[in-house]
DRENDO-1510 file (C-alpha; in Angstrom, 1 decimal, always signed):
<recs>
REC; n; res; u; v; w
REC; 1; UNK; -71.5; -52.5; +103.1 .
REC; 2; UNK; -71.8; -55.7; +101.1 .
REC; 3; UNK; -75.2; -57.2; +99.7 .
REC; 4; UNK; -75.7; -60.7; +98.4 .
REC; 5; UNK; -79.1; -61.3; +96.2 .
REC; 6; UNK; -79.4; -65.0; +96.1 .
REC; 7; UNK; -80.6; -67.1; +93.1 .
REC; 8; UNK; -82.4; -64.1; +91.5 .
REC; 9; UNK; -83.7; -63.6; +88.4 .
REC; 10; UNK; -82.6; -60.8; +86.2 .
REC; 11; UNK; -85.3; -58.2; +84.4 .
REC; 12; UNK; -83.4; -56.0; +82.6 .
REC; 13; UNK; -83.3; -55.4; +78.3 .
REC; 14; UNK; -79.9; -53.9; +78.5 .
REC; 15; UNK; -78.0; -56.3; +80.7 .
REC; 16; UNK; -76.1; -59.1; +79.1 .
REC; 17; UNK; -77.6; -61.2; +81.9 .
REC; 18; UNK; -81.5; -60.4; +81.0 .
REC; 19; UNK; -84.0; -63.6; +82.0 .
REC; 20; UNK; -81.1; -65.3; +83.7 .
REC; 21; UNK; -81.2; -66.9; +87.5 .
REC; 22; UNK; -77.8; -65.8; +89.4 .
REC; 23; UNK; -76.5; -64.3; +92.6 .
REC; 24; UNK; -75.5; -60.5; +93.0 .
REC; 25; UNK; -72.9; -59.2; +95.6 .
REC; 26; UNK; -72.9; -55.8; +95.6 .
REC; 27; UNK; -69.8; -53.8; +97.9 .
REC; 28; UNK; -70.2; -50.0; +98.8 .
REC; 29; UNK; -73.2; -49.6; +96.1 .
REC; 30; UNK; -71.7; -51.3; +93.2 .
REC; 31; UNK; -72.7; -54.7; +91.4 .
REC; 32; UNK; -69.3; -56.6; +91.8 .
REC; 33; UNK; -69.7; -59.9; +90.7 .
REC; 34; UNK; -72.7; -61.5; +88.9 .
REC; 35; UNK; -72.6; -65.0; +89.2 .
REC; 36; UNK; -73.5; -68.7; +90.8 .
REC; 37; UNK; -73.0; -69.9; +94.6 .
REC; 38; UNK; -71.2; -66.8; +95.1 .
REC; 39; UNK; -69.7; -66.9; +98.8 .
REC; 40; UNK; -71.7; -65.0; +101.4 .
REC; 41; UNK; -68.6; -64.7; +103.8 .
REC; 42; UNK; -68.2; -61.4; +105.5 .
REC; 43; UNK; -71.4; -60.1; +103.5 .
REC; 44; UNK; -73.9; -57.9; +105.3 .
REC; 45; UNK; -77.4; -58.5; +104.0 .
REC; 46; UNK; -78.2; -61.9; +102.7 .
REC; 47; UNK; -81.4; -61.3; +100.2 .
REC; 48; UNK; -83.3; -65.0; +99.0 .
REC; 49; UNK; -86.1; -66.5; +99.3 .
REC; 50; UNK; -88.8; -68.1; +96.3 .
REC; 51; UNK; -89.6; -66.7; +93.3 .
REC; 52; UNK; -87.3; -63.2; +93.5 .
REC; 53; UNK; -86.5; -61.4; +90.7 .
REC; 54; UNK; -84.5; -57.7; +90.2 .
REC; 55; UNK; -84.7; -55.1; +87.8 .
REC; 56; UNK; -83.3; -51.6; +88.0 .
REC; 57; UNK; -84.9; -49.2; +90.0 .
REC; 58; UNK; -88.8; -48.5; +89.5 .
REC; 59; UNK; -89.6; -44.6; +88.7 .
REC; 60; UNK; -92.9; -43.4; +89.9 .
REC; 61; UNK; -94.1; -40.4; +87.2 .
REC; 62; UNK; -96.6; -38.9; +89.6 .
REC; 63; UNK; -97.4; -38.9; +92.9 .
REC; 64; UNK; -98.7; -36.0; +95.1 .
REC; 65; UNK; -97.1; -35.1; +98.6 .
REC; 66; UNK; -98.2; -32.3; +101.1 .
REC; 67; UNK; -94.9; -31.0; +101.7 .
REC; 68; UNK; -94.4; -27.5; +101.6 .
REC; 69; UNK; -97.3; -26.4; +103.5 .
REC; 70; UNK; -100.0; -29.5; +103.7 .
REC; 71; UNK; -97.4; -31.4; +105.6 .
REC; 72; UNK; -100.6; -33.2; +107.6 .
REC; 73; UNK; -101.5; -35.1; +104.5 .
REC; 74; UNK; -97.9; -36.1; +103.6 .
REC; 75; UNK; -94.6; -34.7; +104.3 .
REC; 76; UNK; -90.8; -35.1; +102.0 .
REC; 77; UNK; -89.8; -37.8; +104.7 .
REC; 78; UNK; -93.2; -39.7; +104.8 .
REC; 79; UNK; -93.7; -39.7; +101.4 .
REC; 80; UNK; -90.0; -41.0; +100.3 .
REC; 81; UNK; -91.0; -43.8; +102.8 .
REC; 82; UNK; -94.0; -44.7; +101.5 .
REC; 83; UNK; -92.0; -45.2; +97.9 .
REC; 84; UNK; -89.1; -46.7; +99.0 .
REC; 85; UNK; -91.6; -49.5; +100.8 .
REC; 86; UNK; -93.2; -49.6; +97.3 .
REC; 87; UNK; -90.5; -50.4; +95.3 .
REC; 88; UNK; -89.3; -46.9; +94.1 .
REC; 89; UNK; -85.8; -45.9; +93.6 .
REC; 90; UNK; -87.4; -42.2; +92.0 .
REC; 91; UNK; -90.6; -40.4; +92.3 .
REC; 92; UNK; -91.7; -37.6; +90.1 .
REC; 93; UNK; -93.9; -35.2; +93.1 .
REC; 94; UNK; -96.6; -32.8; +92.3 .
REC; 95; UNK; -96.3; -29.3; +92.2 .
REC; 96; UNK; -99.6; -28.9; +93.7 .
REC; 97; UNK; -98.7; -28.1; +97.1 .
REC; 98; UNK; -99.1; -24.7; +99.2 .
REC; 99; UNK; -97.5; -22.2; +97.9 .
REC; 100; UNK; -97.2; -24.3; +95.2 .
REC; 101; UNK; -93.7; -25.5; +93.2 .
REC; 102; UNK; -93.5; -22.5; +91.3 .
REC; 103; UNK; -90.5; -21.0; +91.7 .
REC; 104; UNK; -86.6; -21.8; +91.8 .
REC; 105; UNK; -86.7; -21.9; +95.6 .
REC; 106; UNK; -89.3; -24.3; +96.0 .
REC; 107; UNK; -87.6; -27.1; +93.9 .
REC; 108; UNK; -84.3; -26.4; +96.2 .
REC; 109; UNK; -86.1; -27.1; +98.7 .
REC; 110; UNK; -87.3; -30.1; +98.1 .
REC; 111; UNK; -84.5; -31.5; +96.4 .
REC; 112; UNK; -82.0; -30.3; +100.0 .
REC; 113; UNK; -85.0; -31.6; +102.0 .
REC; 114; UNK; -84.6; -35.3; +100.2 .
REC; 115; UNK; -80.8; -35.2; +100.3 .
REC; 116; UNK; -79.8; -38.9; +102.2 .
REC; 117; UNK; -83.0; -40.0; +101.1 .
REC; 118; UNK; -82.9; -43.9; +99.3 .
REC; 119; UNK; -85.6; -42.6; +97.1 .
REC; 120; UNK; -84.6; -39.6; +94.6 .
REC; 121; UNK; -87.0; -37.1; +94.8 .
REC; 122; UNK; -87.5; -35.2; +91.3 .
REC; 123; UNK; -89.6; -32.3; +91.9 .
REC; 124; UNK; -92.0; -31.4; +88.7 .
REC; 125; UNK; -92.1; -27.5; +88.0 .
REC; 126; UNK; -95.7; -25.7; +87.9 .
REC; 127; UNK; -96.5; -24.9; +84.5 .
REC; 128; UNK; -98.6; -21.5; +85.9 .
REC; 129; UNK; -98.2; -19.4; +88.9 .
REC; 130; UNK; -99.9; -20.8; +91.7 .
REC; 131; UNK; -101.1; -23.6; +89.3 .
REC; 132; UNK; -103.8; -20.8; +88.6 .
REC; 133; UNK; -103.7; -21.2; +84.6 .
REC; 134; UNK; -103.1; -17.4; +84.6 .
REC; 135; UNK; -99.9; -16.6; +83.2 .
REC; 136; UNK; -96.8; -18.8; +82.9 .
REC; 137; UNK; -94.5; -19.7; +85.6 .
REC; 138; UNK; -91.0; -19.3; +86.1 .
REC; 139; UNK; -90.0; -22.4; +84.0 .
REC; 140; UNK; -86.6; -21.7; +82.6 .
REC; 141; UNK; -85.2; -20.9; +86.7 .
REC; 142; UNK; -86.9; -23.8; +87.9 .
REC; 143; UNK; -85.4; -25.9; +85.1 .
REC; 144; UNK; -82.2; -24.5; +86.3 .
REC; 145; UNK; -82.7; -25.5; +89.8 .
REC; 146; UNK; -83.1; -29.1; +89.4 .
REC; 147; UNK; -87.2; -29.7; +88.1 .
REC; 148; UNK; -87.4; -32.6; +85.9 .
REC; 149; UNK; -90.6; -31.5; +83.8 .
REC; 150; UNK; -93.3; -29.0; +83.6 .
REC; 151; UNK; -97.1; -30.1; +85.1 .
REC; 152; UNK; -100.1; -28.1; +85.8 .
REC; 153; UNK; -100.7; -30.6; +88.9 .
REC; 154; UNK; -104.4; -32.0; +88.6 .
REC; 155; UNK; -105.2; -28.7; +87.2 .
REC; 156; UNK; -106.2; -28.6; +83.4 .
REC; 157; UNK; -105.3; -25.3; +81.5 .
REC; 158; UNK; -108.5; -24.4; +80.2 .
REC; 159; UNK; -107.0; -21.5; +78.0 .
REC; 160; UNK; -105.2; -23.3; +74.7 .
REC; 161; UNK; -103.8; -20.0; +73.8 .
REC; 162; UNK; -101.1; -20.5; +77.5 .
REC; 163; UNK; -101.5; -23.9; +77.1 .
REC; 164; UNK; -99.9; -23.9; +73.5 .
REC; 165; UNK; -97.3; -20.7; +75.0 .
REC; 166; UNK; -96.0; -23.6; +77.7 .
REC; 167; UNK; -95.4; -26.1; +75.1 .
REC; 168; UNK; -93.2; -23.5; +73.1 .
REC; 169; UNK; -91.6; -22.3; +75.6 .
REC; 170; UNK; -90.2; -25.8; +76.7 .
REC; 171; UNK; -89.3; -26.4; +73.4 .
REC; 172; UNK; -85.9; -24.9; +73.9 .
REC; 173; UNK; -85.6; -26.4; +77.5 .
REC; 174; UNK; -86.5; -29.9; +76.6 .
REC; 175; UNK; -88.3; -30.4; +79.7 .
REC; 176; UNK; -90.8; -32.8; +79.6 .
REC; 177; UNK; -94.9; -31.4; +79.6 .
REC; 178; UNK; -97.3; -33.1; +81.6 .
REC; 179; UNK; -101.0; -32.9; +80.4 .
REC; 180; UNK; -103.9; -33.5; +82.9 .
REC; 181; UNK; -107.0; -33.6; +81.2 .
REC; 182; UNK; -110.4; -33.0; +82.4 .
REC; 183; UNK; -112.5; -29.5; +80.9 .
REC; 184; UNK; -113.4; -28.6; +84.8 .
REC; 185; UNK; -116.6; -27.3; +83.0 .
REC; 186; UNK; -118.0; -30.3; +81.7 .
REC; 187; UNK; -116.7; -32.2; +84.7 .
REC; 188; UNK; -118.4; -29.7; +87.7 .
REC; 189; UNK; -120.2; -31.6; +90.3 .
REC; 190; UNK; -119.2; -35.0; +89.1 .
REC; 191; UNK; -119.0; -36.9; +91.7 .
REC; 192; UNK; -117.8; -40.2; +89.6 .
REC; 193; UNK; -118.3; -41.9; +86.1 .
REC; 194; UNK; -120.7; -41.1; +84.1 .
REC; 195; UNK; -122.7; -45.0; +83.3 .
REC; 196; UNK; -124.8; -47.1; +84.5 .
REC; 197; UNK; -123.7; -46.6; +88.3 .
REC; 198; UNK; -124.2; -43.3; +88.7 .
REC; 199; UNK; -127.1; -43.8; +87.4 .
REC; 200; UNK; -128.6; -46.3; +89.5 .
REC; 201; UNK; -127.3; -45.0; +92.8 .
REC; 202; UNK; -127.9; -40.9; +92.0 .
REC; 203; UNK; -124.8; -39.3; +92.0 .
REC; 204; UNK; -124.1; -37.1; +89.3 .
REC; 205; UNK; -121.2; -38.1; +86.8 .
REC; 206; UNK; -118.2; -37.2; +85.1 .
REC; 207; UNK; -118.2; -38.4; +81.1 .
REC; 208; UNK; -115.3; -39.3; +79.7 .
REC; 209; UNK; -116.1; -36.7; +77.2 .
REC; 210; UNK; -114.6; -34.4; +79.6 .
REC; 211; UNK; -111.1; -36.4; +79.5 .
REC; 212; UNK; -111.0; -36.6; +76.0 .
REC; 213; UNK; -112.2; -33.7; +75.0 .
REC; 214; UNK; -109.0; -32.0; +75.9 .
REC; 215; UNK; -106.7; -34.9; +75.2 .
REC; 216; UNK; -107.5; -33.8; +71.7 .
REC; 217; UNK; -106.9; -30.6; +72.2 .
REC; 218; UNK; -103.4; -31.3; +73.3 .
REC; 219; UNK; -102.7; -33.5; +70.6 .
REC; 220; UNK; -103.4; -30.9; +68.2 .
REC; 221; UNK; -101.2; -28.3; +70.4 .
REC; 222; UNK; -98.7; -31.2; +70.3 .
REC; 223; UNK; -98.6; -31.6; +66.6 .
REC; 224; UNK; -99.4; -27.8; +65.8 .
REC; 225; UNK; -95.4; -26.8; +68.1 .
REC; 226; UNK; -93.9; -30.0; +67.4 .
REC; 227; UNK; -93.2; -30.5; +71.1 .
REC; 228; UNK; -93.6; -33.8; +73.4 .
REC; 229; UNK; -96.7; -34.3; +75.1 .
REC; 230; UNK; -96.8; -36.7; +77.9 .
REC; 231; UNK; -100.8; -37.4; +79.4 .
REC; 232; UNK; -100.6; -38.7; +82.7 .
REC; 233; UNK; -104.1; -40.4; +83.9 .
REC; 234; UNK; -105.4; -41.7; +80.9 .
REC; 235; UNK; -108.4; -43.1; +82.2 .
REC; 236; UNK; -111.2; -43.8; +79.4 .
REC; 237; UNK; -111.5; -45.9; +76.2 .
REC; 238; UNK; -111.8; -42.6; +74.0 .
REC; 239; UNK; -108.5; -41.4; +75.5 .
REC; 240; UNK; -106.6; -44.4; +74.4 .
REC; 241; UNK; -107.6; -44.3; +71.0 .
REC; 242; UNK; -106.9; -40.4; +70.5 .
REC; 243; UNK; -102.9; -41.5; +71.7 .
REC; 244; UNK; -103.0; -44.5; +69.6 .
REC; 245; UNK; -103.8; -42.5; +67.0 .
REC; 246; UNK; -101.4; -39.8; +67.1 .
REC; 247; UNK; -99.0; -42.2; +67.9 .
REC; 248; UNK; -99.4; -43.7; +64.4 .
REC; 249; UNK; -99.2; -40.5; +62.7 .
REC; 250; UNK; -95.7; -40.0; +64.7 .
REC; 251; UNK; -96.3; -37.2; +66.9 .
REC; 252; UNK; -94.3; -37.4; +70.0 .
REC; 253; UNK; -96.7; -38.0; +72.5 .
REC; 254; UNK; -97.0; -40.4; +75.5 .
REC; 255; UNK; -99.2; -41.5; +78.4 .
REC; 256; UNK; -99.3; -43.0; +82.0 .
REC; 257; UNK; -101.9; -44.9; +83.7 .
REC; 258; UNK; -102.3; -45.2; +87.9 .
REC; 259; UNK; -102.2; -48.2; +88.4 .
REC; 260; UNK; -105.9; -48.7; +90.6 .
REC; 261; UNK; -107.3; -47.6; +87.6 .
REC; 262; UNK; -106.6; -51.1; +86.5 .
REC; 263; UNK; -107.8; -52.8; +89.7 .
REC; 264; UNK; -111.1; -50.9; +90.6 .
REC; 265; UNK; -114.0; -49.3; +88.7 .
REC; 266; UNK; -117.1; -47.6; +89.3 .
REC; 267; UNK; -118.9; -50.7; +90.7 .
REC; 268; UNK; -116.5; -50.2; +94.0 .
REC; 269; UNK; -118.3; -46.6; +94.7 .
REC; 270; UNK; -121.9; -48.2; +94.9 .
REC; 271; UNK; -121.7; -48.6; +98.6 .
REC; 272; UNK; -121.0; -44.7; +99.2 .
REC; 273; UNK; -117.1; -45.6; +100.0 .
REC; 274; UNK; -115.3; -42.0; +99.7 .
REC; 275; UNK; -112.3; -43.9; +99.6 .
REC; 276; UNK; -113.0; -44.8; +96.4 .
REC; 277; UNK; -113.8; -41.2; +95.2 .
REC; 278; UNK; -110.5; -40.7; +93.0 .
REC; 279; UNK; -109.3; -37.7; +89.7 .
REC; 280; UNK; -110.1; -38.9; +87.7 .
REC; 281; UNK; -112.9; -41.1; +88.5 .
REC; 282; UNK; -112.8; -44.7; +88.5 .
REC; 283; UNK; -114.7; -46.0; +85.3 .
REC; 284; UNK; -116.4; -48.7; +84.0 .
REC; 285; UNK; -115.2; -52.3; +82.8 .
REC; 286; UNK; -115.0; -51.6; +79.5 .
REC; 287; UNK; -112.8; -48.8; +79.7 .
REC; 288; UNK; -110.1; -50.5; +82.0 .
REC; 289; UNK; -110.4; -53.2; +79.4 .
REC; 290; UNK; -109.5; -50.6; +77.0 .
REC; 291; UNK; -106.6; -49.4; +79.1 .
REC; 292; UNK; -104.9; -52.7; +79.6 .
REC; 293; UNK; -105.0; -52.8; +75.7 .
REC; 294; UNK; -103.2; -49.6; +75.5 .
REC; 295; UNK; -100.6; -50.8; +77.8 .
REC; 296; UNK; -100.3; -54.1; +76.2 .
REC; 297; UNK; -99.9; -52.5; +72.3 .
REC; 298; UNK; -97.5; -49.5; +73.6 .
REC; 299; UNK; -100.0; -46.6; +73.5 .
REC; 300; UNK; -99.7; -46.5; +77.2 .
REC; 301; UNK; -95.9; -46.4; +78.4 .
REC; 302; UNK; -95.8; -45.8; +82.1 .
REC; 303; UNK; -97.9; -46.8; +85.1 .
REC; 304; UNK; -98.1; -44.5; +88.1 .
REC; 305; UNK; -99.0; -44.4; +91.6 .
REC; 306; UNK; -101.0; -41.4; +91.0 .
REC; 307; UNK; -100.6; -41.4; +95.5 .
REC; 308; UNK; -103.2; -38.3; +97.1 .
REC; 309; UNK; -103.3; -38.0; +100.4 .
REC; 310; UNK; -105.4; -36.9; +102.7 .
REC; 311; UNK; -105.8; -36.9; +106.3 .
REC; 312; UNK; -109.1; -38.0; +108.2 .
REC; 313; UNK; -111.0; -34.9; +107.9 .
REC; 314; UNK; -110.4; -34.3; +104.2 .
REC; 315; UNK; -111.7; -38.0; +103.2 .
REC; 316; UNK; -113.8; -39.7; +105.7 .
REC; 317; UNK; -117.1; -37.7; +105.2 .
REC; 318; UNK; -119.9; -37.9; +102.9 .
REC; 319; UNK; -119.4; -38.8; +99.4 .
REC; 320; UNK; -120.5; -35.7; +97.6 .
REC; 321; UNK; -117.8; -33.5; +100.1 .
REC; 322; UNK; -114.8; -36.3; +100.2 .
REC; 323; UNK; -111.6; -35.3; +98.3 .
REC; 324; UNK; -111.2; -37.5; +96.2 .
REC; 325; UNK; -107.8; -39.6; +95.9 .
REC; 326; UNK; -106.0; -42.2; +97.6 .
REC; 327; UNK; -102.5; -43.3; +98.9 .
REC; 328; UNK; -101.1; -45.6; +96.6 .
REC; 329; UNK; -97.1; -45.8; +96.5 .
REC; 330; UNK; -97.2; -48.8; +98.7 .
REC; 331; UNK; -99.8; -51.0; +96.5 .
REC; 332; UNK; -99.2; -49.6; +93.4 .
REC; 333; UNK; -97.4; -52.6; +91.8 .
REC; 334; UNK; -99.5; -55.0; +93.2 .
REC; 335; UNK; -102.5; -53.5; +91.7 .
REC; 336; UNK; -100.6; -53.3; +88.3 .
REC; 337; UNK; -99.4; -57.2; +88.9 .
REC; 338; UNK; -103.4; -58.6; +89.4 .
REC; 339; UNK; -104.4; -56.5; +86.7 .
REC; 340; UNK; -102.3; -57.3; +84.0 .
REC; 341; UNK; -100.7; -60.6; +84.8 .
REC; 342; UNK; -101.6; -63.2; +82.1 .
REC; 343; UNK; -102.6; -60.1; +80.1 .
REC; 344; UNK; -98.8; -59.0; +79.8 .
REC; 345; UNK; -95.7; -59.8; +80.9 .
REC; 346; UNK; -93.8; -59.6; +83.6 .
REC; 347; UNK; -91.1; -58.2; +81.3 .
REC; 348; UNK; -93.7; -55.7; +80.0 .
REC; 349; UNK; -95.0; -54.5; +83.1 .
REC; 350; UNK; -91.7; -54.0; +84.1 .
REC; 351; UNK; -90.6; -52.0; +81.2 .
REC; 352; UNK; -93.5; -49.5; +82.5 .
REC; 353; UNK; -92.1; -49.0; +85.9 .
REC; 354; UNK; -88.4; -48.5; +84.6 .
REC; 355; UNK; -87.3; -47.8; +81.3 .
REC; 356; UNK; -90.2; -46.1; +80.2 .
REC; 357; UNK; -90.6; -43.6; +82.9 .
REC; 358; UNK; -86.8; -42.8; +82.7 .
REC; 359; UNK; -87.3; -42.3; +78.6 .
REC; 360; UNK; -90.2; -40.0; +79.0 .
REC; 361; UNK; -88.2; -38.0; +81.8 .
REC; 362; UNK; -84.7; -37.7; +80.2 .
REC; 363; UNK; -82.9; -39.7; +83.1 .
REC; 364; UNK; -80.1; -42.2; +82.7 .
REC; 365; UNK; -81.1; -45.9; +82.3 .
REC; 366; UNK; -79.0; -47.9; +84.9 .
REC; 367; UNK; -77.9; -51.3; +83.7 .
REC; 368; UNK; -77.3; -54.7; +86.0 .
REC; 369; UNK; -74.0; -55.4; +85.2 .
REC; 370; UNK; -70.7; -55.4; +87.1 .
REC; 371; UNK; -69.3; -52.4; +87.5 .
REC; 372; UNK; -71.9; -50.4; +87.6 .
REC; 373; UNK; -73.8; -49.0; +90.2 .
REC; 374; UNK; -76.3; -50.4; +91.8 .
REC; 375; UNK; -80.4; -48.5; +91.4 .
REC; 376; UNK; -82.3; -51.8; +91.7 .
REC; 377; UNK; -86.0; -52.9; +93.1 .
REC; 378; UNK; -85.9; -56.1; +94.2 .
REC; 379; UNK; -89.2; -58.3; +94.4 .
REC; 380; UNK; -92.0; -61.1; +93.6 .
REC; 381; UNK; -94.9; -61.3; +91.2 .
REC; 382; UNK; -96.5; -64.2; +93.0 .
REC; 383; UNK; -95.9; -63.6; +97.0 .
REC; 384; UNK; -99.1; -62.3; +98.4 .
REC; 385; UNK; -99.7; -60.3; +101.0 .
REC; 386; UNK; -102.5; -58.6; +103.1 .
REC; 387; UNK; -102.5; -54.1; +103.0 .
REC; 388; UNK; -102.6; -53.5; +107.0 .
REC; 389; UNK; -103.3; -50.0; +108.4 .
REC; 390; UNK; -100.3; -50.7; +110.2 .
REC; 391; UNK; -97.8; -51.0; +108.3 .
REC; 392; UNK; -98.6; -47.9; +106.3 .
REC; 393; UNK; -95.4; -45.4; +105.8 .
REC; 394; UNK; -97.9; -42.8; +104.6 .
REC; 395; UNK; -99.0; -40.3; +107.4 .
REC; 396; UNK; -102.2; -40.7; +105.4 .
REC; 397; UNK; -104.5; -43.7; +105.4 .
REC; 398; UNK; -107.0; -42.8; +102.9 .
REC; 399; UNK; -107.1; -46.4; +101.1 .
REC; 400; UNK; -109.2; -48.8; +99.8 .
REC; 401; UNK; -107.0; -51.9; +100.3 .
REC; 402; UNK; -106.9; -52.5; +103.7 .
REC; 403; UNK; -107.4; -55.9; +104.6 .
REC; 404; UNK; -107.2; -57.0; +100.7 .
REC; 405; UNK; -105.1; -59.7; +100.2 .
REC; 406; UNK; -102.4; -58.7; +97.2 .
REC; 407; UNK; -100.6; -60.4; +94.9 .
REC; 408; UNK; -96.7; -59.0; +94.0 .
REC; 409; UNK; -94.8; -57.5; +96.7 .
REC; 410; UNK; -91.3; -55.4; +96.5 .
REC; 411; UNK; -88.7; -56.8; +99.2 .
REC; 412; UNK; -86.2; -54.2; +98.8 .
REC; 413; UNK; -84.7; -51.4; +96.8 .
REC; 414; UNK; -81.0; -50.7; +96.4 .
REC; 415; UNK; -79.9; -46.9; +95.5 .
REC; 416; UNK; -76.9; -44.8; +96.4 .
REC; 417; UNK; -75.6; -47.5; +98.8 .
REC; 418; UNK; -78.1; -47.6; +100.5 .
REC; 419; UNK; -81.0; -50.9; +101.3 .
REC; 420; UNK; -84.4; -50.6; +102.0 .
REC; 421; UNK; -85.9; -53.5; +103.0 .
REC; 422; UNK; -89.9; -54.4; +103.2 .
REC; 423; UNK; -89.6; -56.7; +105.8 .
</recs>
């Protein structure tokens, strides 16, 4: 199969071809010839149109599927969909499904289930049996079976005694640790931030003293065994500070941001809207403010999709009862483009969807070059578009967006010689 990107511009550090405009054939899943007015004769997908640029292939750290056992929410299939319309070459997945990804034969499965697939799937290994924060799980056979890093889901490990035991024990398997922080204590009941908006509507809050409370924990775990620490969901201004902090004392820790928690805050839950109910909680101006900071300066590397879904039942109730999260594979880089825009650039906000990500999770780092094969995300930063119900890949449709016109849209992905295209 041949593939011709037309008059495209080129986002990618490590290429010799980096900010330049050019054409791309690719044959059979390799970059052949980079170049001008390259002939389109006999080629079988003609890509062009205004304002397209390419980098390599966006990674997605986090995102949560149903699939063993919730398959309702989400299943493999669905949920490789839903990333491959948004932009997404890879897509770390959650252990947190029933039975949860605990053991050796769980990450088999879902890595034979995804086999085709346009999207890689890279299945993150539970840190505790069950994701119960109990007793370790069976890391080193998982690690062996194909899991790309260690996560405790959206479940903090309260104990720091296991917490500390998980962070030695991938010492010697290089795995990369995933820290979700919230002290479930402190956070019981919350319903969404603690401000002025809970507050004057009456629901009760979660402070951001419960995020950061254990984000300093970990970073004095992560100093303490010497071992990375990567904090998905960073969501408050405390939290950012802590990393930058560490950060400039040179322990090796990281941090990821979804990506809505740079397009909505608090104010959107005033009307009741359980869509909005996320984990963590959407918080207030001044602490997104803070977190676009952090991604500008470096002390956040990675934005995610942080996609939860749930079907009809599970969301669509009253507030106080909703689950909270939201699908977000298909609108996460739109919600990171009207964000950050003008704020960083293009070339930055890039760098969080693809190097970054590949960094933190030990993967190669694909080049655009000839020769090489092609993992590319092909798109524009200033088409805009309107989120329609039906056009979802998700078998969820627990969002937000609907009817919101966005700006930035992926029009294809490339990957194993295969196209994708978000027509």
């Amino acid at each position: 199969m041949q593939i011709l990107l037309r008059s495209i511009k080129i986002i990618d550090p490590n290429s010799a071809h980096n900010g330049k405009t050019a054409d791309i054939l690719i044959r059979d899943g390799i970059i052949e010839t980079i170049g001008k007015d390259i002939d389109a004769t006999g080629v079988d997908e003609v890509i062009e149109g205004d304002d397209l640029h390419v980098s390599t292939g966006w990674v997605d750290m986090f995102a949560t599927f149903g699939d063993p056992g919730l398959e309702h929410k989400e299943d493999l299939e669905s949920g490789l969909n839903a990333a491959a319309q948004g932009g997404y070459t890879k897509v770390a997945i959650s252990p947190d499904t029933k039975p949860a990804i605990d053991d050796k034969s769980a990450v088999r499965y879902i890595l034979k289930k995804a086999e085709g697939h346009i999207v890689d799937a890279l299945p993150l290994a539970a840190m505790t049996k069950g994701l119960h924060s109990e007793e370790l799980a069976e890391i080193f056979d998982m690690q062996n079976s194909g899991a790309f890093g260690i996560s405790n889901g959206k479940h903090t490990v309260s104990n720091s005694k296991l917490q500390n035991l998980a962070l030695l024990y991938s010492k010697n398997l290089n795995l990369p640790v995933f820290s979700y922080c919230e002290d479930e204590k402190m956070a019981a009941g919350g319903q969404m931030h603690e401000g002025e908006v809970n507050t004057s509507i009456g629901l009760k809050g979660v402070p951001a003293l419960a995020e950061e409370i254990v984000v300093a924990r970990d970073i004095y775990l992560a100093e303490y065994s010497g071992v990375a620490v990567h904090f998905s969901h960073v969501s408050t201004k405390g939290t950012v500070d802590l990393i930058r902090q560490a950060k400039s004392k040179g322990l090796k820790v990281t941090a990821s941001v979804p990506a809505h928690h740079l397009l909505l805050s608090d104010a959107n839950t005033a009307d009741f809207d359980s869509n909005f109910k996320l984990r963590p909680p959407l918080r207030s101006q001044e602490h997104i403010e803070a977190l676009i900071e952090g991604l500008s300066d470096g002390t956040i590397d990675a934005i995610i999709s942080d996609h939860e879904p749930h079907e009809i039942e599970a969301k669509f109730s009253e507030f106080g009862i909703a689950e909270p999260g939201i699908i977000a594979l298909e609108t996460a880089f739109s919600a990171a483009i009207e964000s950050l825009l003008g704020k960083l650039s293009l070339d930055q906000i890039i760098q969080k969807l693809t190097s970054n990500p590949r960094e933190i999770l030990k993967l190669d780092k694909p080049k655009i070059e000839e020769g090489v094969e092609a993992e590319l995300t092909v798109f524009s930063p200033s088409l805009t578009w309107t989120y329609a119900k039906a056009d979802v890949k998700s078998l969820s449709g627990n969002s937000p967006l609907f009817g919101r016109e966005l700006k930035g849209l992926p029009i294809a992905v490339i990957n194993k010689g295969l196209i994708y295209l978000n027509h």
